[in-house]
DSSP file (Angstrom, degrees, kcal/mol; ACC not computed):
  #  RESIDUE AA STRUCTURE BP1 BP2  ACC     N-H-->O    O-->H-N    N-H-->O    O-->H-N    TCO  KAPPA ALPHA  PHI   PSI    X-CA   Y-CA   Z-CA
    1    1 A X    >         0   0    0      0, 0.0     3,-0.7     0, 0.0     0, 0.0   0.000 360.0 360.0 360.0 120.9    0.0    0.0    0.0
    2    2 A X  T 3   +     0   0    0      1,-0.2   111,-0.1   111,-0.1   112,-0.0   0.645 360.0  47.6 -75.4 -12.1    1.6    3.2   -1.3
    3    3 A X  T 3  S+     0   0    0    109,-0.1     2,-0.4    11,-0.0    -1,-0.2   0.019  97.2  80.0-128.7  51.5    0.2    5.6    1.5
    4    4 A X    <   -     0   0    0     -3,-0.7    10,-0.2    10,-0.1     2,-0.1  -0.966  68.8-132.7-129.1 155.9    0.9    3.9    4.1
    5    5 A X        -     0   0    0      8,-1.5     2,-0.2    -2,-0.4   107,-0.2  -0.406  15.8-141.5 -81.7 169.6    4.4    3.2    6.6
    6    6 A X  B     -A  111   0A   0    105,-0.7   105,-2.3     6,-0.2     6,-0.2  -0.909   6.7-156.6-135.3 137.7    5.9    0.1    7.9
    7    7 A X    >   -     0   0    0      4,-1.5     3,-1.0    -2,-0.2    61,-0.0  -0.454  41.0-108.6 -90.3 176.6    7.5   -0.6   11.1
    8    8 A X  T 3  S+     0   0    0      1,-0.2    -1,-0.1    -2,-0.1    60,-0.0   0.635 119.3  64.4 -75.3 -17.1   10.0   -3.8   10.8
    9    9 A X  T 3  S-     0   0    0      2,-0.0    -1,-0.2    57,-0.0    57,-0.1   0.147 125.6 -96.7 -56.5  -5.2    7.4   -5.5   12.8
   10   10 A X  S <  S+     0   0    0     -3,-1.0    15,-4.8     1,-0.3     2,-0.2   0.418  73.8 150.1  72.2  20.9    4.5   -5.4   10.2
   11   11 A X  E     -B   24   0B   0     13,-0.3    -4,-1.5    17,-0.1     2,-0.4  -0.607  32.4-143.1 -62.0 126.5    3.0   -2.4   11.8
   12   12 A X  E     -B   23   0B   0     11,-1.1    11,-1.6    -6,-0.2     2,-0.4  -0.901  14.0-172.6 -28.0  58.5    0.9    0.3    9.6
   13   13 A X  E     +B   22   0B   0     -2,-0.4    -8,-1.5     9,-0.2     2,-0.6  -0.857  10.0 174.3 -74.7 114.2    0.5    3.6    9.6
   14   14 A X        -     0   0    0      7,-1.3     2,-0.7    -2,-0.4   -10,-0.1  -0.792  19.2-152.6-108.7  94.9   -1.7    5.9    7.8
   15   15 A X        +     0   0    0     -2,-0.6     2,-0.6     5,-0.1     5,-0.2  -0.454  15.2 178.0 -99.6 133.2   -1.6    9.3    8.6
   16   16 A X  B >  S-E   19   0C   0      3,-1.2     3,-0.6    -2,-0.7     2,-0.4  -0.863  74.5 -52.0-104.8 101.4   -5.0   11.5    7.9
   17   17 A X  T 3  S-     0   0    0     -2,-0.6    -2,-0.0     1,-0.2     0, 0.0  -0.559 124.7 -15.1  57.0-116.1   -4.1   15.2    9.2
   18   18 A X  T 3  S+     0   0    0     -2,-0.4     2,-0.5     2,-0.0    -1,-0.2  -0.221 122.7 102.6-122.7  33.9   -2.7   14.8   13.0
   19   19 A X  B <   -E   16   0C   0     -3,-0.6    -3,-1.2    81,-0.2     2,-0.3  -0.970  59.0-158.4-115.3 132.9   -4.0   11.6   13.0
   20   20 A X  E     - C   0  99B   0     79,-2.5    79,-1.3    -2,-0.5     2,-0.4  -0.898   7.0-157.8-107.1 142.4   -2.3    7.7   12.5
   21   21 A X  E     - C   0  98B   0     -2,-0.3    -7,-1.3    77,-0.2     2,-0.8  -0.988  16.7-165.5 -96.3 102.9   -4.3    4.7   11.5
   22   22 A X  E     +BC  13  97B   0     75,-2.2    74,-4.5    -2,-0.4    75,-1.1  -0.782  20.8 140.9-122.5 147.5   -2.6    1.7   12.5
   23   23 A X  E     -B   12   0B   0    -11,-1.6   -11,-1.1    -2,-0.8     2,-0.6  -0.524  48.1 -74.4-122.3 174.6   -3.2   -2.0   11.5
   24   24 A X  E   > -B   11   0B   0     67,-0.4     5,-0.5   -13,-0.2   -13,-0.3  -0.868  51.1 -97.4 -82.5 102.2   -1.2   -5.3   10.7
   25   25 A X  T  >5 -     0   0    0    -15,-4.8     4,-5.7    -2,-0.6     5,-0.1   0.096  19.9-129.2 -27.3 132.7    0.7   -5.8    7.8
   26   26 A X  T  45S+     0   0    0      2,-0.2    -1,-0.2     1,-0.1    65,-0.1   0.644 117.5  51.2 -50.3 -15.9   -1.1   -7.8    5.1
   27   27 A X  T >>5S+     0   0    0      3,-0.1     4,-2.6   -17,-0.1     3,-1.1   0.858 109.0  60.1 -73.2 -62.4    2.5  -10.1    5.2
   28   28 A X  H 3>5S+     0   0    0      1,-0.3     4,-1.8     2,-0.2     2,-0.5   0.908 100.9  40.0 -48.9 -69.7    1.7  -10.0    8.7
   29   29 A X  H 3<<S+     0   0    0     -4,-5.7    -1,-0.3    -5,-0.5     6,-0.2  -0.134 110.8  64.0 -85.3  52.9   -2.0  -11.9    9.1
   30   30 A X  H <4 S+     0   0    0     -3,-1.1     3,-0.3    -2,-0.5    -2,-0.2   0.297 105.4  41.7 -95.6 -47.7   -0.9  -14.4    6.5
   31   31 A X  H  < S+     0   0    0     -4,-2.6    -2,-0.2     1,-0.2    -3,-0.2   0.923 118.8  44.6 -58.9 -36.8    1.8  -15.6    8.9
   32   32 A X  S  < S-     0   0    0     -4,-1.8    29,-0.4     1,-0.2    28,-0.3   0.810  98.8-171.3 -71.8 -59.8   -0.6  -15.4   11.9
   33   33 A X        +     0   0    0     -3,-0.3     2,-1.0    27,-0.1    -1,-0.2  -0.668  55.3  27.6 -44.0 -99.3   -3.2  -17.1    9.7
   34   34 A X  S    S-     0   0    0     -2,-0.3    25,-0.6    -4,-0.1     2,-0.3  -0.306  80.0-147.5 -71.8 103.7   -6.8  -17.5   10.8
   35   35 A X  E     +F   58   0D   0     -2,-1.0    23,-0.3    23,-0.2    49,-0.2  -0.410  29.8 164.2 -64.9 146.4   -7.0  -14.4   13.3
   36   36 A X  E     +     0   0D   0     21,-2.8     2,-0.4     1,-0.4    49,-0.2   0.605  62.0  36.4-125.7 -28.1   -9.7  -15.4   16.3
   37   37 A X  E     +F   57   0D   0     20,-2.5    20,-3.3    47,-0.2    -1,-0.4  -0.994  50.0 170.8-136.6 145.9   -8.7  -12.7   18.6
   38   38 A X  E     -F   56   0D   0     -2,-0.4     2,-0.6    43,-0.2    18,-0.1  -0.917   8.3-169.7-149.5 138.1   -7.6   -9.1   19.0
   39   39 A X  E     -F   55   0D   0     16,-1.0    16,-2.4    -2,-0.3    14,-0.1  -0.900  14.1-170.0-121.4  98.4   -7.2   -6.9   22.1
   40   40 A X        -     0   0    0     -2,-0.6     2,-0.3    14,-0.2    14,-0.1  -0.155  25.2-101.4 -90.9-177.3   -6.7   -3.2   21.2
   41   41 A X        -     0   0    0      1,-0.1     2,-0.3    -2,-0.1    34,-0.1  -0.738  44.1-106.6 -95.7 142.1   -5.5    0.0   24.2
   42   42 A X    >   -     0   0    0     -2,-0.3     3,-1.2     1,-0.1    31,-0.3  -0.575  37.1 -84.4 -68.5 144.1   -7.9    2.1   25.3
   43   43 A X  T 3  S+     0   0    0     -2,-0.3    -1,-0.1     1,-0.2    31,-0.1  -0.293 110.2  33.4 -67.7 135.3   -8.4    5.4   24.5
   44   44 A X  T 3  S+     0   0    0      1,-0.2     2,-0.6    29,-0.2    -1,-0.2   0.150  85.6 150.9 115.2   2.5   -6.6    8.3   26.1
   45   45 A X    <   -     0   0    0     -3,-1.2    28,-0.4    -4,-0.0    -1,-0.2  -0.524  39.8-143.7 -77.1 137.8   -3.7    5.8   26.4
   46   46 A X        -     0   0    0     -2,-0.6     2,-0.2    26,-0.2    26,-0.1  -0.359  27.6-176.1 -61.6 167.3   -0.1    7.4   26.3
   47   47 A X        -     0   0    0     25,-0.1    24,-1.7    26,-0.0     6,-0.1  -0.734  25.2-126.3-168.5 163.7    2.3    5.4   24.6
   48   48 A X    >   -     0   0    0     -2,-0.2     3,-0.9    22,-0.2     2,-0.7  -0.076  46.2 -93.4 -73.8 173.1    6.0    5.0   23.6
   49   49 A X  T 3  S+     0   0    0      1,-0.2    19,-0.1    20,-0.2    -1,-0.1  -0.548 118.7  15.1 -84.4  74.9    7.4    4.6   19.9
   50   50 A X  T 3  S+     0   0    0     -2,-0.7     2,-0.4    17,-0.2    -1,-0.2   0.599  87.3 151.4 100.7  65.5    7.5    0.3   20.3
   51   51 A X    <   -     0   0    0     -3,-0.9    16,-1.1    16,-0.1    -1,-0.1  -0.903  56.8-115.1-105.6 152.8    5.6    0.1   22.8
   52   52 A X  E     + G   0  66D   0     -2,-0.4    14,-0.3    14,-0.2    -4,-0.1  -0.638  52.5 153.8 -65.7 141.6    3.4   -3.4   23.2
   53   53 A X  E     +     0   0D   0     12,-3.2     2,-0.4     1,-0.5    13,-0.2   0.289  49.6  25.3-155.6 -17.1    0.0   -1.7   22.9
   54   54 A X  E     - G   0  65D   0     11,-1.4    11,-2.3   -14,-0.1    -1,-0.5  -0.994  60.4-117.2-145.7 162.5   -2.2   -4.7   21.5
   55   55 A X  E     -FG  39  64D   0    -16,-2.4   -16,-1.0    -2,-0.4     2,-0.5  -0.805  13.0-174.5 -43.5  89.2   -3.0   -8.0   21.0
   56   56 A X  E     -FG  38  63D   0      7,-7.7     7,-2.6    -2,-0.3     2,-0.5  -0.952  18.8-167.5-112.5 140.5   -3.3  -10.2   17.7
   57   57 A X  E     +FG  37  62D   0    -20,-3.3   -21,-2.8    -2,-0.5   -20,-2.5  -0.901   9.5 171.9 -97.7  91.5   -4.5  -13.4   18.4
   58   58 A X  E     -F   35   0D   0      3,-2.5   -23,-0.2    -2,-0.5   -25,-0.1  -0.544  53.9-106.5-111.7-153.7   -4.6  -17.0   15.9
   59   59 A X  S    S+     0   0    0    -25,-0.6    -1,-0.1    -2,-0.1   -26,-0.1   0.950 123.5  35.3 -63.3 -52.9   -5.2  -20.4   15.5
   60   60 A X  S    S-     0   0    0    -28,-0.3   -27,-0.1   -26,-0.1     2,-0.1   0.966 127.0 -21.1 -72.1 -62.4   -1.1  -20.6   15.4
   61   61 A X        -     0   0    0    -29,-0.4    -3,-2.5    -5,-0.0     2,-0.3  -0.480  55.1-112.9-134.0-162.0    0.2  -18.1   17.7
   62   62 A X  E     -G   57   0D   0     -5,-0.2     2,-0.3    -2,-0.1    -5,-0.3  -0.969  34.6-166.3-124.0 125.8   -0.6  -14.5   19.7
   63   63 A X  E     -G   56   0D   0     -7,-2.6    -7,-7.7    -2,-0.3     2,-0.3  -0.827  16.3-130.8-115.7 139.5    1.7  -11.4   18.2
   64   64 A X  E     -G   55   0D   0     -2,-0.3     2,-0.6    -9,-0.3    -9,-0.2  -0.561  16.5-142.2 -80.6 144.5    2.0   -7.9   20.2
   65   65 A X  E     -G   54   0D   0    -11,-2.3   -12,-3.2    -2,-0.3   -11,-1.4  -0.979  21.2-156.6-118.7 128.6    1.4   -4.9   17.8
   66   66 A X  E     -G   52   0D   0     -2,-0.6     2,-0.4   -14,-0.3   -14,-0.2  -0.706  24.3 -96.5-100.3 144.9    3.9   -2.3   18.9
   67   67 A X        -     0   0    0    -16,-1.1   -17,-0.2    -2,-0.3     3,-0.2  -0.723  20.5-155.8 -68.1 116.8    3.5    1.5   18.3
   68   68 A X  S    S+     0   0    0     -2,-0.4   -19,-0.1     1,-0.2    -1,-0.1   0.387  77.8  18.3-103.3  25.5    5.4    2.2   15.4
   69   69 A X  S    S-     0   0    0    -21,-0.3    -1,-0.2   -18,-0.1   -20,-0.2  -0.353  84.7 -89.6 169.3 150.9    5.5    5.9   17.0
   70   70 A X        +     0   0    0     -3,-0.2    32,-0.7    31,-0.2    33,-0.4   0.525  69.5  77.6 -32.3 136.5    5.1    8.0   20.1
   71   71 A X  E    S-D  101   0B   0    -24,-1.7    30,-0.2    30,-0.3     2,-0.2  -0.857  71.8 -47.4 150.1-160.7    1.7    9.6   21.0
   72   72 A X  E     -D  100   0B   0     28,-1.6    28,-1.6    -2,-0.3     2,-0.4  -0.696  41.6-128.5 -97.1 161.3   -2.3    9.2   22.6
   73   73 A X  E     +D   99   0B   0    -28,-0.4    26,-0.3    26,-0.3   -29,-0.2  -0.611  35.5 170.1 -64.6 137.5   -4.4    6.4   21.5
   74   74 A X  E     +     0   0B   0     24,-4.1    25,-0.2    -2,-0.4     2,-0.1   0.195  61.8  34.5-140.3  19.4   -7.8    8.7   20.4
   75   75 A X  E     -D   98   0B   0     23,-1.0    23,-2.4   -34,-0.1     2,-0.3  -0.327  53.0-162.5 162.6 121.7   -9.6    5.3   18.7
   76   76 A X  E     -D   97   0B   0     21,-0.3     2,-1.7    -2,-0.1    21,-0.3  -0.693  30.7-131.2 -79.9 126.5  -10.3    2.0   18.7
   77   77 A X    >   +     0   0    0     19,-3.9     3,-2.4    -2,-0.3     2,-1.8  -0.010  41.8 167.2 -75.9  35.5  -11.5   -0.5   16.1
   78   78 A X  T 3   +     0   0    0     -2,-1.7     4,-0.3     1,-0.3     3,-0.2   0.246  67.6  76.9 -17.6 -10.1  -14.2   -2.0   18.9
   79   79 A X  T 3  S+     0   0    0     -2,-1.8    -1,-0.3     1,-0.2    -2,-0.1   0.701  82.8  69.2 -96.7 -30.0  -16.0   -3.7   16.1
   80   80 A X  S X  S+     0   0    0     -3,-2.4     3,-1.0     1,-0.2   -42,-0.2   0.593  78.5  72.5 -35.1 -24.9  -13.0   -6.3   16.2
   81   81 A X  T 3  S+     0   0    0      1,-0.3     2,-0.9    -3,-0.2   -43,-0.2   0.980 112.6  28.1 -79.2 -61.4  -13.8   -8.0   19.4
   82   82 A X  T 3  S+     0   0    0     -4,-0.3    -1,-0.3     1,-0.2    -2,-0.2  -0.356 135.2  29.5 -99.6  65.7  -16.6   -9.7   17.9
   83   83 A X    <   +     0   0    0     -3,-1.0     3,-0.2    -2,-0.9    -1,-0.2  -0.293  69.9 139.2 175.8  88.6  -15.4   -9.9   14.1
   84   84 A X    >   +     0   0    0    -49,-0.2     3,-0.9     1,-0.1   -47,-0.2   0.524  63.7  76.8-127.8   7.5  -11.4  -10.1   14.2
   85   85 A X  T >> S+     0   0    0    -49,-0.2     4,-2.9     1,-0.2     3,-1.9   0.527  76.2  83.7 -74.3  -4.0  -11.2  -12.5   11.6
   86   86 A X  H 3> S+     0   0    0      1,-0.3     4,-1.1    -3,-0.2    -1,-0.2   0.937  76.1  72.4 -58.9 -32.9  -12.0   -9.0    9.3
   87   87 A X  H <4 S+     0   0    0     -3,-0.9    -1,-0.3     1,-0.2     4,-0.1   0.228  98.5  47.3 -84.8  28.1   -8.2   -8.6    9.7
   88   88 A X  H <4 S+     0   0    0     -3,-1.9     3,-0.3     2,-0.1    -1,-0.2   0.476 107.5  56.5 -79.7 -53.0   -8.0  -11.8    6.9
   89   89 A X  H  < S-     0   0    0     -4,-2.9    -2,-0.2     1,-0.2    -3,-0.1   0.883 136.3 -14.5 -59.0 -34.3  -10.2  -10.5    5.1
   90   90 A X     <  -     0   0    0     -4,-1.1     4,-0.5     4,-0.1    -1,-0.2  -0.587  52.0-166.6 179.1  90.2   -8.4   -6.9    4.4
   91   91 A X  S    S+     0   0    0     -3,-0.3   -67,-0.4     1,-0.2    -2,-0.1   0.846  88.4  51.2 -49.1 -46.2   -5.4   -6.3    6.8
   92   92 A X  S    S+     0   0    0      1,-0.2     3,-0.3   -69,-0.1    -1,-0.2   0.712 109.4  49.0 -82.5  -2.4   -5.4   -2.2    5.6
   93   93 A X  S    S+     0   0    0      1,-0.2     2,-0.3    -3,-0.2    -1,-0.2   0.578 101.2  64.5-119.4   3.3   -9.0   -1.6    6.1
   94   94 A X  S    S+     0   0    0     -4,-0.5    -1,-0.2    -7,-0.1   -70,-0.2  -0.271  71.0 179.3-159.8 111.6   -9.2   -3.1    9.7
   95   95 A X        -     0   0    0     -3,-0.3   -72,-0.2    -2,-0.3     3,-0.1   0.022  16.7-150.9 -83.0 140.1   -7.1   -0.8   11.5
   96   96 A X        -     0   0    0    -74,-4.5   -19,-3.9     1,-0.3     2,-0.3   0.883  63.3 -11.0 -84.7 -61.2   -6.7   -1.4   15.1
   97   97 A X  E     -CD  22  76B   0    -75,-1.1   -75,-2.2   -21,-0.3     2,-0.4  -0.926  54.7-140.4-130.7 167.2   -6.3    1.3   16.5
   98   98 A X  E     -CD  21  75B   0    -23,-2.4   -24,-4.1    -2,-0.3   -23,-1.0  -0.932  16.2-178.0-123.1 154.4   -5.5    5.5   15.9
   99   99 A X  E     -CD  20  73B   0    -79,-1.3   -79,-2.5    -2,-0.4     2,-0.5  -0.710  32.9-123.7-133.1-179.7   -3.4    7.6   17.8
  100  100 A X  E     - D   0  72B   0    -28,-1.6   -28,-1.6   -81,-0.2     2,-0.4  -0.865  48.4-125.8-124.1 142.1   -2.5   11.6   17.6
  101  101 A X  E     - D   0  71B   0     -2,-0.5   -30,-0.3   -30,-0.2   -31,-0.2  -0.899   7.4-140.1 -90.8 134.9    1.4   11.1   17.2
  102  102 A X  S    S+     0   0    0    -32,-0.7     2,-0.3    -2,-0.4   -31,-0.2   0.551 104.4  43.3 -24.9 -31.6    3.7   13.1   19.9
  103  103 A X  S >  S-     0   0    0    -33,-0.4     3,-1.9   -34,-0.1     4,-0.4  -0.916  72.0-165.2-145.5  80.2    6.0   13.7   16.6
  104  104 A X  T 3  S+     0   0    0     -2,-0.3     4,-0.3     1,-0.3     3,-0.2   0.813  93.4  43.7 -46.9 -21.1    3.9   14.7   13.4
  105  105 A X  T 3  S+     0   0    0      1,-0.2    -1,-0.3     2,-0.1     4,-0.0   0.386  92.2  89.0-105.6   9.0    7.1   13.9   11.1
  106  106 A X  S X  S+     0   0    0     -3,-1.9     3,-1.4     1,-0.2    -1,-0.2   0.760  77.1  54.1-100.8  -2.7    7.9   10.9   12.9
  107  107 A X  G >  S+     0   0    0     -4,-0.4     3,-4.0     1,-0.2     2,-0.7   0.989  98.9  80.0 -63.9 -54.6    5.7    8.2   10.9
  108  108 A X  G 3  S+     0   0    0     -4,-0.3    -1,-0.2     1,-0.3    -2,-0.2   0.331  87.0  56.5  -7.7 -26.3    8.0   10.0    8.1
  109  109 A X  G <  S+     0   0    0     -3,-1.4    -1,-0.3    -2,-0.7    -2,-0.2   0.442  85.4  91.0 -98.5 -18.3   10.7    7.8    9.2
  110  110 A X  S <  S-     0   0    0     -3,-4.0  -103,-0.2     1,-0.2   -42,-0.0  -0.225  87.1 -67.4 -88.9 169.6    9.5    4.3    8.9
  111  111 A X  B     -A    6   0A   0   -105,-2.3  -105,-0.7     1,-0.2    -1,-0.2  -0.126  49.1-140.2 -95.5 143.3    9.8    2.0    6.0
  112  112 A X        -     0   0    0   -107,-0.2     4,-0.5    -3,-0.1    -1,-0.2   0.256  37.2 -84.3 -58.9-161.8    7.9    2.8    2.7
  113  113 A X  S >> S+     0   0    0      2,-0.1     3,-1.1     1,-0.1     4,-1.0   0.920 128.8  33.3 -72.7 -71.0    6.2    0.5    0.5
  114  114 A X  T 34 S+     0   0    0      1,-0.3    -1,-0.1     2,-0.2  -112,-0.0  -0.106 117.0  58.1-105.0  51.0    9.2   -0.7   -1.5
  115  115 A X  T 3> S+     0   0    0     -2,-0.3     4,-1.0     3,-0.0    -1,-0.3   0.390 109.6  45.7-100.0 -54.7   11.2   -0.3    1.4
  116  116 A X  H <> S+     0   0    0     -3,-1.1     4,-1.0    -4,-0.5    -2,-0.2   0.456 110.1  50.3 -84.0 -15.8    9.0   -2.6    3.0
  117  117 A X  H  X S+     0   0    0     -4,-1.0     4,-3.9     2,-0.1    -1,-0.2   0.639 103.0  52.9 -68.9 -36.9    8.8   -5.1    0.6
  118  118 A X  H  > S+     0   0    0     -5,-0.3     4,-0.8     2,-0.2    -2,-0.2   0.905 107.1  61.6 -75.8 -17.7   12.2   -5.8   -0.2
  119  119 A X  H >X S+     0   0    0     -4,-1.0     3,-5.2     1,-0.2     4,-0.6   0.974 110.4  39.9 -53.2 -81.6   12.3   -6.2    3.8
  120  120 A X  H >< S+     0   0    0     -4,-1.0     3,-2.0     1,-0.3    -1,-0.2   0.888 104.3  71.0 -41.1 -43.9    9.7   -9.2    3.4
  121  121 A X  H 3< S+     0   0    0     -4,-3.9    -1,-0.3     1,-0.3    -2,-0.2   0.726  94.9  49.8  -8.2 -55.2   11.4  -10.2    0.7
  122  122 A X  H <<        0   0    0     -3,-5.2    -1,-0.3    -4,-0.8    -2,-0.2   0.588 360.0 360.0 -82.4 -27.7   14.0  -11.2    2.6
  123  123 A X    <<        0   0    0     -3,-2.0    -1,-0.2    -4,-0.6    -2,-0.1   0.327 360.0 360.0 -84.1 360.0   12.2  -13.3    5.2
């Protein structure tokens, strides 16, 4: 996805105005495979740049989603708790959670698209 970041961790970010969207890498819930659970931060949480901040839960394992940078939680995908198998269906359109970043340039910093492909590439 061309307007989006990557952390080296399969992290998302899409930022809309002084806002981030963040999700899983599509890379990401294939290895996980069948998601069954996901436990996102409540809002009005602080949180660091990789910090553990959620949950994804599958059949094979449970993976932390880290913050791939500094700032408040201001929204949660809540429709996930009973539907998290959505993030199979279409990893960029169900975001866990968004946050206001601490650093407006810092998403700026994280891997591109074909930055972040040739990464997987490699794996």
């Amino acid at each position: 996805m061309a307007d989006v970041k990557y952390t080296d961790e399969h992290e998302w970010i899409r930022i809309e105005g002084d806002v981030g969207t963040i999700g899983i890498s599509a890379y990401a819930q294939e290895q996980l495979g069948d998601v069954v659970f996901v436990d996102v931060p409540q809002a009005g949480r602080k949180v660091a740049k990789g910090e553990s901040v959620a949950v994804v839960e599958s059949v094979k394992a449970a993976s932390d989603i880290y913050a791939p940078v500094a700032g408040e939680v201001v929204a949660v995908n809540a429709a996930l708790s009973g539907t998290p198998e959505v993030v199979n269906e279409d990893a960029y359109a169900a975001w866990l959670f968004k946050l206001k970043p601490a650093d407006p340039a810092a998403a700026g910093k994280l891997l591109d698209a074909a930055a972040y492909e040739a990464a997987i590439g490699d794996a």
